[in-house]
C-alpha positions in Angstrom: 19.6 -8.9 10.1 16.3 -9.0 7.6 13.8 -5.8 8.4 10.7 -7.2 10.2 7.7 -6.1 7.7 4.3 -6.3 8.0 2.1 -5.5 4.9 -0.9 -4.4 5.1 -2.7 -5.0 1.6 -5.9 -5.2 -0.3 -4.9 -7.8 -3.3 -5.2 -6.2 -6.0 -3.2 -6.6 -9.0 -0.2 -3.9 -8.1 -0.6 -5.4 -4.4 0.5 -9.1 -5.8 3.4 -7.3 -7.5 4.4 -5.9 -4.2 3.7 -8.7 -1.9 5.8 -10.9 -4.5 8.7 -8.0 -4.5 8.4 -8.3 -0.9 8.9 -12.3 -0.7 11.9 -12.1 -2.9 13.7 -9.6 -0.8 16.4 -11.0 1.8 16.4 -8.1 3.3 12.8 -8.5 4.9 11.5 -10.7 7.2 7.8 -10.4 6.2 5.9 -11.1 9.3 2.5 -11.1 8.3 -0.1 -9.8 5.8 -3.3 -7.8 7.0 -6.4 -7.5 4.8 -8.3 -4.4 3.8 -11.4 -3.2 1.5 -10.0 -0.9 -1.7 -9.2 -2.9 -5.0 -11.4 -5.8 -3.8 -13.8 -6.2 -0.4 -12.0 -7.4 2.5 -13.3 -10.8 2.7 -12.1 -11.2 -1.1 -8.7 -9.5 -0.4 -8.5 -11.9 2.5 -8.8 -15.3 -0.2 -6.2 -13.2 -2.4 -3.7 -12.7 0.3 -3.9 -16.7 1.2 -3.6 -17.1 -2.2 -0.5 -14.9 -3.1 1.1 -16.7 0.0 0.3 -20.1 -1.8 1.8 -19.1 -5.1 5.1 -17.8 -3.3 5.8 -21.0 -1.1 5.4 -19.0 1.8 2.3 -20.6 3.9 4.0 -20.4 7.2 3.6 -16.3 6.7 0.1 -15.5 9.2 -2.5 -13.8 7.6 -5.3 -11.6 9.5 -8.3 -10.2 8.1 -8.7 -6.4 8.6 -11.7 -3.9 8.5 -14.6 -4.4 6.3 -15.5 -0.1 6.0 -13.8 2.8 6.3 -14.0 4.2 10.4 -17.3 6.9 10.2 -19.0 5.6 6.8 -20.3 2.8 4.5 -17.3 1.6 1.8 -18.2 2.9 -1.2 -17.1 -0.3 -3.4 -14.3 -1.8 -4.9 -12.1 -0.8 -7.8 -13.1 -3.8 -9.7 -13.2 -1.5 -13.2 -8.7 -1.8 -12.1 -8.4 -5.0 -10.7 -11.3 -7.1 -12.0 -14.4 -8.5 -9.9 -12.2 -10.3 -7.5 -9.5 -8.7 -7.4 -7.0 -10.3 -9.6 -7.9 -9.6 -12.9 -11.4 -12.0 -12.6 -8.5 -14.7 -13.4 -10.0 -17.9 -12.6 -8.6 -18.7 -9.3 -9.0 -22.0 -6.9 -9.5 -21.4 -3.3 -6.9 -20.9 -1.4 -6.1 -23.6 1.0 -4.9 -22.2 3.9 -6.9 -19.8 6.1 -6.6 -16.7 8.2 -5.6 -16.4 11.5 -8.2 -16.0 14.4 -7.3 -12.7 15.2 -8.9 -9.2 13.8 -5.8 -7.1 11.8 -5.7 -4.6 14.3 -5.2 -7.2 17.3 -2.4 -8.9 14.7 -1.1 -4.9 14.4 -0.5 -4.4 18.2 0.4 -8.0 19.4 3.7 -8.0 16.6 4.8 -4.5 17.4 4.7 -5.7 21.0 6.1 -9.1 20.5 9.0 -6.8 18.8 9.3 -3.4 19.9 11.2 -1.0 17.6 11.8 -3.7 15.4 8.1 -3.8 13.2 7.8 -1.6 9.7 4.1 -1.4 8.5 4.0 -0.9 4.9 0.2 0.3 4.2 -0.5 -0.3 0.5 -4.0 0.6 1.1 -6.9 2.3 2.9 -5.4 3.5 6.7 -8.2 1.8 8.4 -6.7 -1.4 10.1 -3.4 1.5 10.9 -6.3 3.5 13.1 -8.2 0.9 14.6 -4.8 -0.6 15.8 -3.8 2.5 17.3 -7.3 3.2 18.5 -6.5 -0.7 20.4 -3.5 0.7 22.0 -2.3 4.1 21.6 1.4 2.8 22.9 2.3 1.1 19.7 3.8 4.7 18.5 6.4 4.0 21.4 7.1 0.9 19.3 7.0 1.0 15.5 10.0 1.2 13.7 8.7 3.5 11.1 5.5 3.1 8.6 6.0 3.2 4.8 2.8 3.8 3.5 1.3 3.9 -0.7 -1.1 6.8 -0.7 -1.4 10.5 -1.0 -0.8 13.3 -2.9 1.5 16.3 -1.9 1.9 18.3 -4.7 0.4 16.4 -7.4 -3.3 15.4 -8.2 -5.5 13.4 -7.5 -6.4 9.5 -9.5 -9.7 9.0 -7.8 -11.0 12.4 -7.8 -9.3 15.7 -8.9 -8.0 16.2 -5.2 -7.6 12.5 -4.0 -5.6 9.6 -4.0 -7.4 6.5 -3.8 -6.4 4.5 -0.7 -6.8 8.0 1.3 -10.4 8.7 0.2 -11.4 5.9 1.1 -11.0 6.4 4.6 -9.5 9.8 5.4 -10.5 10.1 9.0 -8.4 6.9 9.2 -5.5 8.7 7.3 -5.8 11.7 8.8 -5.5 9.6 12.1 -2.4 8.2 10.6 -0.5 10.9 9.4 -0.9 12.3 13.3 1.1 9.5 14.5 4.1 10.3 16.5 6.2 7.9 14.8 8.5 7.7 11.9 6.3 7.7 8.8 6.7 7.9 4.9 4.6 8.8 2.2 4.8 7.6 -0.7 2.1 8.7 -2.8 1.3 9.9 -6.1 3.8 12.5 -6.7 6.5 9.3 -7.5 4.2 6.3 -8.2 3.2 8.0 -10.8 6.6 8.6 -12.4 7.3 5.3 -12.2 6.5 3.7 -15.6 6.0 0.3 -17.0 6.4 -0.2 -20.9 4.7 -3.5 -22.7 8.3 -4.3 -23.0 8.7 -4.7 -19.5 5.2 -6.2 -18.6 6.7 -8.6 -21.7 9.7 -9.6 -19.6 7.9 -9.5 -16.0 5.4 -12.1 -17.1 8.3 -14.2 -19.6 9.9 -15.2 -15.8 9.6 -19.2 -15.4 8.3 -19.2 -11.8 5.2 -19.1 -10.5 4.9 -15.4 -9.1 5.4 -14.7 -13.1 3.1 -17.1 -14.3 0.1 -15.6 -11.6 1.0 -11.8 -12.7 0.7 -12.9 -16.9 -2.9 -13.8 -15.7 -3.8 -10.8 -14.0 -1.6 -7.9 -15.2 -3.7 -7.9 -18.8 -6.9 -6.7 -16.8 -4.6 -3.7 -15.2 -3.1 -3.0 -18.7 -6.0 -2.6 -20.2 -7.6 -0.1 -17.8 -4.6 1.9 -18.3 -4.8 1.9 -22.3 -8.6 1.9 -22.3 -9.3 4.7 -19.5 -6.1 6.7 -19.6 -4.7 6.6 -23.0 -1.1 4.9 -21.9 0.0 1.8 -23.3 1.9 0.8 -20.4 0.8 1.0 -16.2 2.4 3.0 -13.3 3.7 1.0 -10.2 2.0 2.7 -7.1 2.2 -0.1 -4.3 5.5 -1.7 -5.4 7.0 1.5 -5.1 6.9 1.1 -1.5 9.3 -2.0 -1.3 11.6 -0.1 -3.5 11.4 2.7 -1.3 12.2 0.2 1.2 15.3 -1.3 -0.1 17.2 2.2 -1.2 15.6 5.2 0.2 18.7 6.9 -1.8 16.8 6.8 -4.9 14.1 8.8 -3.5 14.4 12.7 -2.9 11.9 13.9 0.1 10.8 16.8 2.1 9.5 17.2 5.1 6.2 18.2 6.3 3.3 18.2 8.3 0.3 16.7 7.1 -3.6 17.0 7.4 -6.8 15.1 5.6 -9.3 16.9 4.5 -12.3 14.8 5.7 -14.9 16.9 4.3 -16.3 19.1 1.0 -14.9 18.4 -2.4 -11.2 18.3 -1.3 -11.8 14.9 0.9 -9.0 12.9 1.1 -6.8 15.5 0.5 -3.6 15.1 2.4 -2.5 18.6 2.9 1.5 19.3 3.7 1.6 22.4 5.6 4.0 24.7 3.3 4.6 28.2 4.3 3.5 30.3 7.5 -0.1 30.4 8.8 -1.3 33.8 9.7 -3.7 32.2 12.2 -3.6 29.5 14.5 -3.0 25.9 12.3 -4.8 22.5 12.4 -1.2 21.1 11.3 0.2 22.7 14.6 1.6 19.6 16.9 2.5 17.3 14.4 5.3 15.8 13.4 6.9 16.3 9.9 5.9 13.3 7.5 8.5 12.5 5.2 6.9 13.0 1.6 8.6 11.3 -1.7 8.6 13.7 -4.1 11.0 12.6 -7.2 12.3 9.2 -7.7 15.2 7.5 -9.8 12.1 5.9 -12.0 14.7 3.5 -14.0 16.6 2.3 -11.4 13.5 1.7 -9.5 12.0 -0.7 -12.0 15.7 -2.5 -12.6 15.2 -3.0 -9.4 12.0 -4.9 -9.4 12.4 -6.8 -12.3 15.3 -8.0 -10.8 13.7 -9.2 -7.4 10.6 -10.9 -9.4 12.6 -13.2 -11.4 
């Protein structure tokens, strides 16, 4: 039976990549999409999730719009030097015709995981904010969730949006630190793999050379990603961060994890942070009471992008 998933996204060039990933995978059942502010504001990550659904055939899928700030502070503005003004690339776009559901993401959260108990996996490829605010709506749903797969973080790597941050954590760590204190099943997938994970021109080549329409939308919009990775970072090809999480999904074999604890430094020039606990404290620990996340930490890169390119043709 297909894996009930629900993504929650902020569209975003990588997003579309996963969402498309997603759609072409048997093995889920993707139950809805929930917007969030990151690679665009909410309200235009809400037009690109209708609009990804429209591409894809898949219409009938729900879509809810999430959070427009982090929990405590003011969003401090898109990524649009990655993904582009709106998003996707600033590809000229029409409006999507379908529209979101009239229901908040957090209400969307809770009412599937309690339509389906022990059956819902959230895959976060963003900010943690519409994760907290659904717990903060009902603290039960940790009785329910079949696990969370989330994109963010970095164990024992650094940071890409400041030298001690990942970017979906910073902005909203007291959300992620909220998160990562769930007592439910819950996988990181952050940095230390996503950036292993490697895409040549070659490959971008052959991603965008598919004849359907998923391909034809990422040839408009992966140029924009390309070129902030040649342009700001010296690399001619990109790194797959969000994707990764579906390929996590599918063959968790081709990951190797360890187990830990994890806290978010919400403060000073480590925020965002998310801090395994390795070793013993000599005094009494803020990480004492949680439950060990499961942290990716090496990853068959190679048979991770076969993978891919094999789902998105």
């Amino acid at each position: 039976m297909a894996r009930k998933l629900l993504i929650d996204t902020d569209p975003g060039i990588d997003d579309a990549m996963a969402i498309f990933y997603a759609l072409n995978s048997p093995e889920f059942e993707v139950i809805g999409l929930t917007s969030i502010f990151g690679n665009a504001y909410t309200e235009i990550c809400t037009q690109n999730a209708l609009r990804l659904l429209e591409i894809a055939d898949r219409t009938e899928i729900p879509v809810a719009a999430g959070a427009d700030r982090p929990l405590t502070v003011e969003f401090k503005g898109p990524a649009d030097f990655v993904h582009g003004a709106n998003g996707q690339g600033n590809a000229n776009l029409p409006a999507p015709k379908i529209q979101p559901i009239n229901q908040s993401a957090a209400e969307f959260i809770v009412d599937q995981i309690k339509q389906h108990p022990g059956e819902v996996t959230l895959a976060p490829l963003g900010p943690l904010t519409n994760i907290a605010l659904a717990l903060l709506l009902d603290p039960t749903i940790v009785d329910d969730i079949h696990e969370i797969v989330l994109m963010g973080g970095n164990a024992f790597v650094p940071g890409n949006a400041s030298p001690a941050a990942e970017a979906n954590i910073l902005n909203d760590p007291e959300a992620a630190d909220i998160v990562f204190g769930m007592q439910c099943p819950i996988t990181m997938v952050g940095l230390d793999v996503t950036e292993k994970v490697y895409m040549s021109p070659e490959v971008l080549d052959h991603i965008t050379s598919f004849d359907n329409p998923e391909s034809q939308h990422l040839a408009k919009i992966l140029p924009f990603y390309h070129d902030f990775f040649t342009g700001r970072r010296g690399e001619p090809g990109i790194h797959v961060h969000d994707s990764t999480v579906i390929s996590y999904l599918l063959d968790p074999a081709l990951f190797t994890t360890v187990k830990h604890p994890i806290r978010v430094a919400t403060s000073g020039i480590s925020r965002g942070k998310t801090w395994p606990a390795v070793g013993l404290a000599d005094v009494e620990s803020p990480w004492s009471g949680r439950r060990d996340i499961n942290i990716c930490v090496d990853v068959n890169a190679a048979k991770v992008i076969e993978m891919e390119l094999d789902r998105l043709k």
